[in-house]
BATOR-191059 format. One record per atom (N, C-alpha, C): residue number from 1; residue in three letters; atom name; x, y, z. Coordinates in nm, 2 decimals, decimal comma. Example, Ala and Ser with C-alpha at 12.3 -4.5 7.8 and 13.67 -1.06 7.14 Angstrom:
REM residues 2
PT  seq  type  atom      px      py      pz
PT    1   ALA     N    1,32   -0,57    0,78
PT    1   ALA    CA    1,23   -0,45    0,78
PT    1   ALA     C    1,32   -0,33    0,78
PT    2   SER     N    1,28   -0,22    0,71
PT    2   SER    CA    1,37   -0,11    0,71
PT    2   SER     C    1,29    0,00    0,79
//
This chain:
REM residues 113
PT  seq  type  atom      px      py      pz
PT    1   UNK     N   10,30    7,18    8,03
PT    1   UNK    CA   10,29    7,08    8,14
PT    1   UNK     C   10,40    7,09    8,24
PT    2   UNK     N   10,53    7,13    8,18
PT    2   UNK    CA   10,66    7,12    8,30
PT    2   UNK     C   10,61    7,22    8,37
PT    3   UNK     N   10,59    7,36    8,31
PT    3   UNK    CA   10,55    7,49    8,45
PT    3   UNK     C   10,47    7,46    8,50
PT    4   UNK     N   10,30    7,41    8,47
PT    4   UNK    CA   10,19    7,36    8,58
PT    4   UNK     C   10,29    7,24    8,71
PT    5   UNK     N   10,38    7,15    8,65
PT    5   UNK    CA   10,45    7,08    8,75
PT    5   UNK     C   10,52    7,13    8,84
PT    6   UNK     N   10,61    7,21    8,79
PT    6   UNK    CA   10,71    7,29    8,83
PT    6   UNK     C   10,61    7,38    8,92
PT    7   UNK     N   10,49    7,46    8,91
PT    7   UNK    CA   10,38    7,52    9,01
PT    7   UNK     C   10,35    7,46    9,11
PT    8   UNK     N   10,34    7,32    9,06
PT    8   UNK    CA   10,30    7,22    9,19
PT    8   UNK     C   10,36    7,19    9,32
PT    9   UNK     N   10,53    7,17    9,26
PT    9   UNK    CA   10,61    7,13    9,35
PT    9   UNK     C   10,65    7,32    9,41
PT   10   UNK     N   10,65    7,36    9,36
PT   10   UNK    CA   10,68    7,58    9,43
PT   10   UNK     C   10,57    7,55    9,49
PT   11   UNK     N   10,47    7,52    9,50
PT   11   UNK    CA   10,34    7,55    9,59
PT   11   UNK     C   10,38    7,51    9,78
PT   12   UNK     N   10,45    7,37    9,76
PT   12   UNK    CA   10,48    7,38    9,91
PT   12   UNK     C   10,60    7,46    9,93
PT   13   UNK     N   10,63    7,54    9,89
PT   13   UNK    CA   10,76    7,62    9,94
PT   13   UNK     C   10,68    7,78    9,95
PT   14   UNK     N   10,55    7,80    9,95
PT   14   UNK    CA   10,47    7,92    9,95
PT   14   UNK     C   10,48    7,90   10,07
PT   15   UNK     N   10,48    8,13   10,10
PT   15   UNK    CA   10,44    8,09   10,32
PT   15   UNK     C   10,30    8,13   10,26
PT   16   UNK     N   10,25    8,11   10,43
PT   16   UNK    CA   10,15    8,10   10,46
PT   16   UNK     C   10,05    8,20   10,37
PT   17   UNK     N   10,13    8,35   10,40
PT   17   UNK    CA   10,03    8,44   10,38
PT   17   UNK     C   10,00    8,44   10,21
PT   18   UNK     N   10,10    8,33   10,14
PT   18   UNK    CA   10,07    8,33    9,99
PT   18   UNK     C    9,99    8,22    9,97
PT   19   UNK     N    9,95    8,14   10,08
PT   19   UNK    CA    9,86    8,04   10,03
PT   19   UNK     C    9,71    8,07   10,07
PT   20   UNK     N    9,69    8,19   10,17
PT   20   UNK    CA    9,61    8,21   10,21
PT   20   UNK     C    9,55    8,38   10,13
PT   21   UNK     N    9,62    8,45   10,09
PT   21   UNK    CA    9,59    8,55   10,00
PT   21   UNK     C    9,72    8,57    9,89
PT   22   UNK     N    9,70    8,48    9,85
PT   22   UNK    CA    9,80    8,50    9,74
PT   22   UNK     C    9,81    8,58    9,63
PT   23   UNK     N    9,74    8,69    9,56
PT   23   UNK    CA    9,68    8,77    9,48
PT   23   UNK     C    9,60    8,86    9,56
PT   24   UNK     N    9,60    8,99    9,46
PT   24   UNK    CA    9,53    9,11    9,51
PT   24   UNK     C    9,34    9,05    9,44
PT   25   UNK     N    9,27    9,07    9,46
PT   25   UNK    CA    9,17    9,07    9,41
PT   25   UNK     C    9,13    9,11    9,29
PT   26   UNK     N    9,04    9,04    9,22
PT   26   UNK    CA    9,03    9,12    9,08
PT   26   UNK     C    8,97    9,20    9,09
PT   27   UNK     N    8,99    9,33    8,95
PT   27   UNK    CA    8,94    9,44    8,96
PT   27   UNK     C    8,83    9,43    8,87
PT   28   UNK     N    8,76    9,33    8,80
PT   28   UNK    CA    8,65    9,30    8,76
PT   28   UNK     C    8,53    9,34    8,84
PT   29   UNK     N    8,44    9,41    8,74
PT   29   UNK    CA    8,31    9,38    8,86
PT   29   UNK     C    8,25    9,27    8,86
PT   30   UNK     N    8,18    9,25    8,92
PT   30   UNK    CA    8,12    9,10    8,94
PT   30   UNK     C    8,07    9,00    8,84
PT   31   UNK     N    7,94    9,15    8,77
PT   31   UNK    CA    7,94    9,09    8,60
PT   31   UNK     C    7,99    9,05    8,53
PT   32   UNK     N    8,13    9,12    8,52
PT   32   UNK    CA    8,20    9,08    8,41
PT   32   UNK     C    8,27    8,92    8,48
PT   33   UNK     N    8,30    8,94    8,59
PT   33   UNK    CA    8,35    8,78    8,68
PT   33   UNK     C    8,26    8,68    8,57
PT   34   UNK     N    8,16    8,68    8,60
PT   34   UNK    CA    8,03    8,64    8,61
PT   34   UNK     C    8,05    8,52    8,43
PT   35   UNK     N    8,02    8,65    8,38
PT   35   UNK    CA    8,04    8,64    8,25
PT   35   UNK     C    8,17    8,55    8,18
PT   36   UNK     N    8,27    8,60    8,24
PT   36   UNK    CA    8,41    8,54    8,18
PT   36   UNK     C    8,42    8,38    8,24
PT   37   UNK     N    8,34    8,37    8,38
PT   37   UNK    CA    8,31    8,18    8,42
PT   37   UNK     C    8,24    8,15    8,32
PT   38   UNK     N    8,12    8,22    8,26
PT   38   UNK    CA    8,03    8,14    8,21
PT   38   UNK     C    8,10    8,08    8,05
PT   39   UNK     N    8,18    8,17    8,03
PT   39   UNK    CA    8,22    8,17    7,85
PT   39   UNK     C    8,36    8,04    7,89
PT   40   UNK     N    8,42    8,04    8,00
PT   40   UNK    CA    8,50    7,92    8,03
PT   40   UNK     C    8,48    7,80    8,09
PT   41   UNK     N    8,34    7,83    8,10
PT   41   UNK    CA    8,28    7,66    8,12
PT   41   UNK     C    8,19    7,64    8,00
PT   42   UNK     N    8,17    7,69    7,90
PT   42   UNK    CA    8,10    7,65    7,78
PT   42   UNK     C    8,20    7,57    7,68
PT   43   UNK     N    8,13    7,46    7,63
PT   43   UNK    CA    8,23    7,42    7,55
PT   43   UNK     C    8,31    7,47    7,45
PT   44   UNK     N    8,39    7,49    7,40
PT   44   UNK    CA    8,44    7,57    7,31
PT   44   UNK     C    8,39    7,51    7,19
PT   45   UNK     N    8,41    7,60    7,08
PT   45   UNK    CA    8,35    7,58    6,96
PT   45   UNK     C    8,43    7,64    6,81
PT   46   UNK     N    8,50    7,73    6,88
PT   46   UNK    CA    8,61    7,77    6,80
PT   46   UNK     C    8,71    7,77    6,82
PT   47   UNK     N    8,80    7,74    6,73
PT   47   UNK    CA    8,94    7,69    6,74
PT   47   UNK     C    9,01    7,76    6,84
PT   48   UNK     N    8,99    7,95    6,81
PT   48   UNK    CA    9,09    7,99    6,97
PT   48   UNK     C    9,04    7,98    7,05
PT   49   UNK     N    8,93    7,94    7,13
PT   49   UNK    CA    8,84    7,91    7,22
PT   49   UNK     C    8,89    7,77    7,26
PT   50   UNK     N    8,93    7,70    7,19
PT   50   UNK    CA    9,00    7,56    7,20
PT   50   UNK     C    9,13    7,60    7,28
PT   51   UNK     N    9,14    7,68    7,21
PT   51   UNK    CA    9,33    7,68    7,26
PT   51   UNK     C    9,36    7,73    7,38
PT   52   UNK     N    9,28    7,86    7,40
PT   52   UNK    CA    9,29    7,93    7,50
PT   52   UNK     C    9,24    7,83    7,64
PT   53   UNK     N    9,12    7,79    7,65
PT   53   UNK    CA    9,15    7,64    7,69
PT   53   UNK     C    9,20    7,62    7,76
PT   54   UNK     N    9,31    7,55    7,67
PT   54   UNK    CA    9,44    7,44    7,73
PT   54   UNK     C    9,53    7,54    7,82
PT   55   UNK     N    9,54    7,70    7,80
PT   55   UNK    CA    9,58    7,77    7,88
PT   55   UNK     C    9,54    7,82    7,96
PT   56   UNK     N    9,41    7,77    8,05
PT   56   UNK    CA    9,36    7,85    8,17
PT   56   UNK     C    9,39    7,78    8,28
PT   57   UNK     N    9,49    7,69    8,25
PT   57   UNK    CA    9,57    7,64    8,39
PT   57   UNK     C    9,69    7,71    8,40
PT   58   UNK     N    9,73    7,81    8,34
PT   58   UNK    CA    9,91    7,87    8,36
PT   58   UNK     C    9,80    8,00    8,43
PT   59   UNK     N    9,74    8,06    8,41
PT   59   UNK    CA    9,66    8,15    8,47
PT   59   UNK     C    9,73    8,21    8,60
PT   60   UNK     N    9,74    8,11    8,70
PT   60   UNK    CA    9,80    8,10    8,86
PT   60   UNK     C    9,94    8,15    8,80
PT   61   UNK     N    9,99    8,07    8,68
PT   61   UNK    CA   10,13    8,14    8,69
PT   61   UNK     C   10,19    8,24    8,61
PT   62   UNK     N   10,05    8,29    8,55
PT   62   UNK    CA   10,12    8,43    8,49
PT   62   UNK     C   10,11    8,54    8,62
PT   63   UNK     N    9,95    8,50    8,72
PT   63   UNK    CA    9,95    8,60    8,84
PT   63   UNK     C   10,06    8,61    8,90
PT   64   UNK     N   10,16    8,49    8,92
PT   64   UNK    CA   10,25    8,50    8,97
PT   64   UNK     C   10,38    8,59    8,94
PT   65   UNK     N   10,37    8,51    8,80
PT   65   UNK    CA   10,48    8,59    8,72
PT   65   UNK     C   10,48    8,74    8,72
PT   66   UNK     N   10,37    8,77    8,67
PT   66   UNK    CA   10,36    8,95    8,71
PT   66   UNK     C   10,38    9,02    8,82
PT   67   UNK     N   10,30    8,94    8,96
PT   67   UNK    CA   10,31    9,01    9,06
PT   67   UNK     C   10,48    9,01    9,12
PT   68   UNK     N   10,56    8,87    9,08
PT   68   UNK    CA   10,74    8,89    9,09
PT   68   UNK     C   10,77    8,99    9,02
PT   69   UNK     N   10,75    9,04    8,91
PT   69   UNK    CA   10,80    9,15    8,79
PT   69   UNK     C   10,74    9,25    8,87
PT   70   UNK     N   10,62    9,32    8,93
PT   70   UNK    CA   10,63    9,39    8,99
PT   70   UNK     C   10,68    9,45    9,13
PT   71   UNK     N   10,69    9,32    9,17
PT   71   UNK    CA   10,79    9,34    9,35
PT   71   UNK     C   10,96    9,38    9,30
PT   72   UNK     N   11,00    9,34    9,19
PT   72   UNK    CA   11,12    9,34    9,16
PT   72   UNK     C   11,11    9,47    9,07
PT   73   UNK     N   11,02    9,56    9,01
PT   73   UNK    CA   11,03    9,68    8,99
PT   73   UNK     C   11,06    9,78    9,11
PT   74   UNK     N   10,97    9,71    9,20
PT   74   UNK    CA   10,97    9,84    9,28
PT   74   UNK     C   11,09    9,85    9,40
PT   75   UNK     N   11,17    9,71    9,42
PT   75   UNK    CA   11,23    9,66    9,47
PT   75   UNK     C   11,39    9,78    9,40
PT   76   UNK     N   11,39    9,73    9,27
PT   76   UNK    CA   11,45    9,84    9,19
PT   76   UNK     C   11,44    9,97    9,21
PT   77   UNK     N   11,36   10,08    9,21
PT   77   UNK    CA   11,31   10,13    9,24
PT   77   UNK     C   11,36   10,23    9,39
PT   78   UNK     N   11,32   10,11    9,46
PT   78   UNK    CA   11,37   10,15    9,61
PT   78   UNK     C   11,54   10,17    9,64
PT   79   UNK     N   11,60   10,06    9,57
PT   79   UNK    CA   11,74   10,07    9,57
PT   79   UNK     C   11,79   10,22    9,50
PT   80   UNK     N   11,73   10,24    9,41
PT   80   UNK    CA   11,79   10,37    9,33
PT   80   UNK     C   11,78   10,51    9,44
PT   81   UNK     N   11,63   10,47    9,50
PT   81   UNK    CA   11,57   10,56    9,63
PT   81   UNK     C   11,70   10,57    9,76
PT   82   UNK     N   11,75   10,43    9,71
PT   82   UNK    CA   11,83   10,45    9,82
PT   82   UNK     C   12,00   10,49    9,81
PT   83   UNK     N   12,06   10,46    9,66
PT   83   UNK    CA   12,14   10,49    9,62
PT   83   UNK     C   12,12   10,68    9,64
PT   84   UNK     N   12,06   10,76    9,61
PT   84   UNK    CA   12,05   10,87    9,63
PT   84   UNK     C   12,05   10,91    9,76
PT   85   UNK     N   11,98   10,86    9,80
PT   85   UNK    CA   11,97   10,89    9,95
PT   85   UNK     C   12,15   10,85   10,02
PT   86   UNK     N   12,22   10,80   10,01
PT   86   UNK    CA   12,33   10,74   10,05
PT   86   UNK     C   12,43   10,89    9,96
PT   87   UNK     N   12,41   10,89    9,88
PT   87   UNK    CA   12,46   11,00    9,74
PT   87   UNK     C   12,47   11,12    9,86
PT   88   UNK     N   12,35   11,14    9,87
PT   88   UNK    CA   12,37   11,30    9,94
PT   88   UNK     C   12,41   11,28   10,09
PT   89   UNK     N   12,37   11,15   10,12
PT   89   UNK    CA   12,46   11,14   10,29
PT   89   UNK     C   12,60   11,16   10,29
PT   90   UNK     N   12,66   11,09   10,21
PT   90   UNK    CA   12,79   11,11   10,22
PT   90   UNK     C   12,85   11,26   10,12
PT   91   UNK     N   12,75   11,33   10,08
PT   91   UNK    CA   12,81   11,48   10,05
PT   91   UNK     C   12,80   11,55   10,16
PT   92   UNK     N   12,65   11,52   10,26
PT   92   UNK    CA   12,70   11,62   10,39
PT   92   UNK     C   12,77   11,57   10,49
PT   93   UNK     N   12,84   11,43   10,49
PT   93   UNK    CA   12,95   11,42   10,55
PT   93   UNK     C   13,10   11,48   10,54
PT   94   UNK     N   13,09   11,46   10,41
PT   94   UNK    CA   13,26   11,56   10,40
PT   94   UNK     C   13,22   11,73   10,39
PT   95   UNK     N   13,08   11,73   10,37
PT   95   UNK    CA   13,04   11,90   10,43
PT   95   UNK     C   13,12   11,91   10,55
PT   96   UNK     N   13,05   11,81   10,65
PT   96   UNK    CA   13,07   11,85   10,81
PT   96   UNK     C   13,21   11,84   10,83
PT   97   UNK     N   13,28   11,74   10,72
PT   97   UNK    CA   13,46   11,69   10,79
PT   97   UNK     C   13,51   11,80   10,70
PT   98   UNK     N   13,49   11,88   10,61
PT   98   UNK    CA   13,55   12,01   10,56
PT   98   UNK     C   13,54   12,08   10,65
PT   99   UNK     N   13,42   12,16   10,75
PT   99   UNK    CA   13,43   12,22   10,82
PT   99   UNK     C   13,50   12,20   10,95
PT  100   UNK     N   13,46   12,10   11,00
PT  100   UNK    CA   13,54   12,06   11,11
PT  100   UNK     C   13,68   12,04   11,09
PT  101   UNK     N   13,76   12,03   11,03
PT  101   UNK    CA   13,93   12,03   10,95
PT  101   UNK     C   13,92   12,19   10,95
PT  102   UNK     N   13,85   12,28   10,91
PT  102   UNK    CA   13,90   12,42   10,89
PT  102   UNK     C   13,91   12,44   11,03
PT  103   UNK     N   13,78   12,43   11,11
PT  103   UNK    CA   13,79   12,47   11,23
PT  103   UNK     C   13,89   12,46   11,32
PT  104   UNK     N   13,95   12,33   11,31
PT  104   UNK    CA   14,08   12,31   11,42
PT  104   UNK     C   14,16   12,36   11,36
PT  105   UNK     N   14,23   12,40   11,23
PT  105   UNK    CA   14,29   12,48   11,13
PT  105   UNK     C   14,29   12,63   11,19
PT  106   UNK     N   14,19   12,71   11,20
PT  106   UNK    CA   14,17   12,80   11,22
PT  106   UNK     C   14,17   12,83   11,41
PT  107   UNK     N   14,17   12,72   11,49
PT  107   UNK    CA   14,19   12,69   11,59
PT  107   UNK     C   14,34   12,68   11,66
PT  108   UNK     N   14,43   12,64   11,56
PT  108   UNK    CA   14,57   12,63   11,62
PT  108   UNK     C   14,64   12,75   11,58
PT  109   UNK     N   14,58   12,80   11,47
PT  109   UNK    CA   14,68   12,93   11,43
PT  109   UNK     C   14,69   13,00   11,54
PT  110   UNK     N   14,79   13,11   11,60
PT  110   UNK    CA   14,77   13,23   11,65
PT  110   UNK     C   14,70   13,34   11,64
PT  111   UNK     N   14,59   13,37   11,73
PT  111   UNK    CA   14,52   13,49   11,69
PT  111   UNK     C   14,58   13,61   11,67
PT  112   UNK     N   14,57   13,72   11,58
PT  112   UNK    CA   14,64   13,84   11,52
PT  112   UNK     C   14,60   13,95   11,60
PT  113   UNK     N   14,67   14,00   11,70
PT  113   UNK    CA   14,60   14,13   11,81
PT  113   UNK     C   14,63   14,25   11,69
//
């Protein structure tokens, strides 16, 4: 009951585009859609059918929960993308400031006739 609350009051702090497509679409086909309403509007009759139940209102917040766990993988992900990328930028910078130090090095000496 506190998470369904705690969902209620996060709900007005959703932007727009989460209130308006807030999840990818299921990848059910229709049938099976179909199917899985019909068995959740039947009364239940057995005990985990009871229970499960009482949990098809966190539903919204496991979608949520997953799709954070996945933005925050990939989020991860990118940073490492970018740590590398930073990695090899700053090896061809002291490439270029190695060469460029030789160059004026080899620039002031006197040339050998």
């Amino acid at each position: 009951q506190r998470i369904l609350r705690l969902a209620e009051m996060c709900r007005r702090l959703e932007t727009e585009e989460e209130k308006v497509l807030p999840f990818y679409p299921s990848s059910l086909p229709e049938w099976e859609q179909q199917n899985a309403r019909r068995v959740l509007e039947e009364t239940p009759s057995e005990p985990p059918r009871e229970v499960m139940r009482d949990y098809v209102g966190l539903e919204r917040f496991w979608q949520r929960f997953n799709k954070a766990k996945l933005e925050e993988r990939a989020l991860e992900q990118a940073r490492a993308d970018l740590a590398n990328r930073n990695q090899d930028l700053r090896a061809l910078l002291q490439q270029y400031l190695a060469g460029a130090a030789a160059s004026q090095k080899v620039a002031r000496d006197p040339q050998p006739i």
